[in-house]
C-alpha positions in Angstrom: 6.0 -43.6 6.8 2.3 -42.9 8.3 2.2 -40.3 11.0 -1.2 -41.1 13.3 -2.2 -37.6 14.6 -5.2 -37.7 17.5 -8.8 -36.7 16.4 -7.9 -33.6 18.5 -4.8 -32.6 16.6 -6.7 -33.1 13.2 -8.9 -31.0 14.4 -6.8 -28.0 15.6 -4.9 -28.2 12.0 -8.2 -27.9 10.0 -9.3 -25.4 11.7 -6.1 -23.3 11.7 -5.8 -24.1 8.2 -9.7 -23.5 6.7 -10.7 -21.2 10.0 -8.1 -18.1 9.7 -7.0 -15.1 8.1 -3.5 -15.2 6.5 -1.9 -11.6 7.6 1.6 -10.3 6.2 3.3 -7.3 7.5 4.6 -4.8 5.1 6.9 -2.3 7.0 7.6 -0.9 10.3 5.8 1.7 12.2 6.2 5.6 11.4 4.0 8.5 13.3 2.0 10.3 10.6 1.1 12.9 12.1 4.9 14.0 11.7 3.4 14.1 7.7 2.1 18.3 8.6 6.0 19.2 9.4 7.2 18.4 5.5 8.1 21.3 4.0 8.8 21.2 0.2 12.1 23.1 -0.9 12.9 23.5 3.0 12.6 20.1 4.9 15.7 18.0 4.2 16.7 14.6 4.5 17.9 14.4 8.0 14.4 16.2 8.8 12.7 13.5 7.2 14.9 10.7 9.3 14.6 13.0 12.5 10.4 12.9 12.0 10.4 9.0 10.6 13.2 7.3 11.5 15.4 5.4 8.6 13.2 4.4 5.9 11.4 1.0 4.9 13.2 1.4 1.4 15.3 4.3 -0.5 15.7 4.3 -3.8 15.7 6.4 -7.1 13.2 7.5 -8.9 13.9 9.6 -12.2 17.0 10.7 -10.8 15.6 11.7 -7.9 16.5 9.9 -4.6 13.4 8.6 -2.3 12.6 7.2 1.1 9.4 4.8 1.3 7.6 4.3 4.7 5.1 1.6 5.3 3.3 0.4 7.8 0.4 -2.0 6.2 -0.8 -5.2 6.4 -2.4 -7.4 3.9 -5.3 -9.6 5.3 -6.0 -12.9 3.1 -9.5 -14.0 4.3 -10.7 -17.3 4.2 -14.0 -15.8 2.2 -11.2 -15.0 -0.6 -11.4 -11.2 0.7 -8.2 -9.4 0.8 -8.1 -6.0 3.0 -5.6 -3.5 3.5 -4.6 -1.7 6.6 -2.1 0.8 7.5 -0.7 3.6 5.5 2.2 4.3 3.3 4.3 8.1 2.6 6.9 7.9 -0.4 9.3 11.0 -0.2 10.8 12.4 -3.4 14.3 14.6 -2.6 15.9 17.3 -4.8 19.5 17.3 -5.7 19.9 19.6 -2.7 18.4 16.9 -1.0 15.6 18.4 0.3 11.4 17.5 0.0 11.1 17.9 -3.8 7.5 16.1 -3.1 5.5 13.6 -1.4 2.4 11.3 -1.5 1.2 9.9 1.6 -1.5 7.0 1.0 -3.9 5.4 3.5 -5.4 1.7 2.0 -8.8 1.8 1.6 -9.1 5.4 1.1 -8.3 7.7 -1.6 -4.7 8.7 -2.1 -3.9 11.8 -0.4 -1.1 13.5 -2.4 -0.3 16.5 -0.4 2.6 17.7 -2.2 1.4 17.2 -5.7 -0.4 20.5 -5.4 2.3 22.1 -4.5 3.8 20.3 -7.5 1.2 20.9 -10.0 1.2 24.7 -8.9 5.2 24.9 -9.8 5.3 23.1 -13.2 2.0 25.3 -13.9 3.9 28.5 -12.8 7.2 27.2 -14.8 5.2 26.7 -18.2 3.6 30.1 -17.9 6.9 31.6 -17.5 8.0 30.1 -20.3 5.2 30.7 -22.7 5.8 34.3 -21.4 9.3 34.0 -22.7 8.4 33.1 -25.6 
């Protein structure tokens, strides 16, 4: 069967197919400036829901139980560019289930991991206790 479209209609569907940006969603919305409030060995999990709301995803994660927030988007653009917007926060919980560590990331920027420091100084502290031991 052959549809006939109007000149006008052609033209509306080339240019919303060659003219735009594709855009896809990743997410929903989280405030994070809430992000100062985490705590690690202190903030718990109902913190984390009370600051964020229910996750985008939990999960585990070498035994350890996580929440992932995201807000992105992904922008296809007809030049074959691809940008991201938006910003992510991955929350790893301790079998006490409180902040055992967490990485917040911003697209396009470098990846701000605030509680690997924090991380870094403990196993660093742990091993030098240990070699003390020894």
């Amino acid at each position: 069967m052959l549809i006939i479209l109007p000149k006008f209609s052609i033209a509306l569907l080339a240019f919303l197919i060659l003219g735009c940006s594709t855009v896809y969603k990743i997410g929903k919305d989280f405030d994070p400036t809430n992000i100062s409030k985490i705590k690690i060995g202190v903030t718990t999990q109902q913190d984390i829901i009370n600051y964020f709301g229910q996750p985008y995803r939990k999960g585990i994660a070498n035994g350890d139980e996580v929440f992932y927030y995201t807000n992105e988007q992904i922008i296809f653009e007809k030049d074959k560019n691809v940008k991201k917007e938006g910003n992510s926060l991955l929350i790893e919980f301790d079998s006490n289930g409180n902040v055992k560590n967490y990485y917040f990331n911003i697209p396009g920027k470098e990846t701000l991991l605030m509680g690997y420091i924090f991380h870094k100084l403990e196993m660093e502290k742990k091993l030098q206790n240990i070699q003390g031991g020894i």
